[in-house]
C-alpha positions in Angstrom: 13.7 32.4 182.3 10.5 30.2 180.7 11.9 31.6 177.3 15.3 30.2 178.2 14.1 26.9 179.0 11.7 26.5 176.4 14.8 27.5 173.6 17.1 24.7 175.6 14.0 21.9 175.2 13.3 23.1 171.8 17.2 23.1 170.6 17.7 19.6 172.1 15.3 18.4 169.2 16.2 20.9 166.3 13.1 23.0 166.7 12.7 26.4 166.0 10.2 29.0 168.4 10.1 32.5 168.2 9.3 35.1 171.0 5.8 36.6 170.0 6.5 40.3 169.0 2.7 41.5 170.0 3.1 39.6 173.6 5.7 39.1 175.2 3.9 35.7 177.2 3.4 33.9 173.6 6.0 32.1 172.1 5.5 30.1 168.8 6.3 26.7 167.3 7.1 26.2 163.8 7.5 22.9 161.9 7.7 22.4 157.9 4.2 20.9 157.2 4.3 19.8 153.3 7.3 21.9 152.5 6.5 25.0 154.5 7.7 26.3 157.6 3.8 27.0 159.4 3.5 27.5 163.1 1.9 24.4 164.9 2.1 25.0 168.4 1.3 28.6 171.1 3.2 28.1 173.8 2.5 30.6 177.0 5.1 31.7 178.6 3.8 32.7 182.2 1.8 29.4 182.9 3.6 26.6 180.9 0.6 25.5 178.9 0.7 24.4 174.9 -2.3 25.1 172.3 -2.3 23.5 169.4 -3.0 25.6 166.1 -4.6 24.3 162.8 -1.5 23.4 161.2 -1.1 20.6 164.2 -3.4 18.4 162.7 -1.6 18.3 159.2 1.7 16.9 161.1 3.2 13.7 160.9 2.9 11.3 164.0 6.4 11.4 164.1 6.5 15.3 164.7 3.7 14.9 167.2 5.7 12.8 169.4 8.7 14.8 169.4 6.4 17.7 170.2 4.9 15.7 173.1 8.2 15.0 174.3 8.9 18.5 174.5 5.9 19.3 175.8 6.5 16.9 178.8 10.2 18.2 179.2 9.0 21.8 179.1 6.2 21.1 181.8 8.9 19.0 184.5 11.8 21.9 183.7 8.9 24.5 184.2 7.8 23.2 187.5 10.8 22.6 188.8 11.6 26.3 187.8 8.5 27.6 189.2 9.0 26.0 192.3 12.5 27.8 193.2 11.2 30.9 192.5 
């Protein structure tokens, strides 16, 4: 169900994730930094939290902010999720 939400947060803002294929509980974010696609953000799956990789720093602000506005609509969707179940 996290998986879902995160893919209806992420499409909202034409963002692309993918499902780690090692574990299941990963899921990463991929933006094109200097005109490749790199990943920028680990999301986990079981606990809602974000890390940012090395590529974050090399983003725009702009990006950044739509990332944190993710990040912040993941989190409230997440909760509210977490607290039904």
């Amino acid at each position: 169900m996290t998986l879902f939400i995160l893919a209806e947060v992420m499409a909202k803002r034409g963002m692309s994730h993918k499902q780690s294929d090692v574990d299941a509980n990963f899921a990463t974010i991929t933006e094109v930094v200097d005109g490749r696609s790199v990943p920028v953000v680990m999301v986990n799956l079981v606990d809602g939290s974000f890390l940012e990789m090395p590529h974050y720093e090399e983003m725009e602000v702009k990006q950044k902010i739509k990332i944190a506005d993710a990040q912040a609509e993941y989190h409230r969707r997440f909760k509210a999720w977490y607290k039904k179940s």
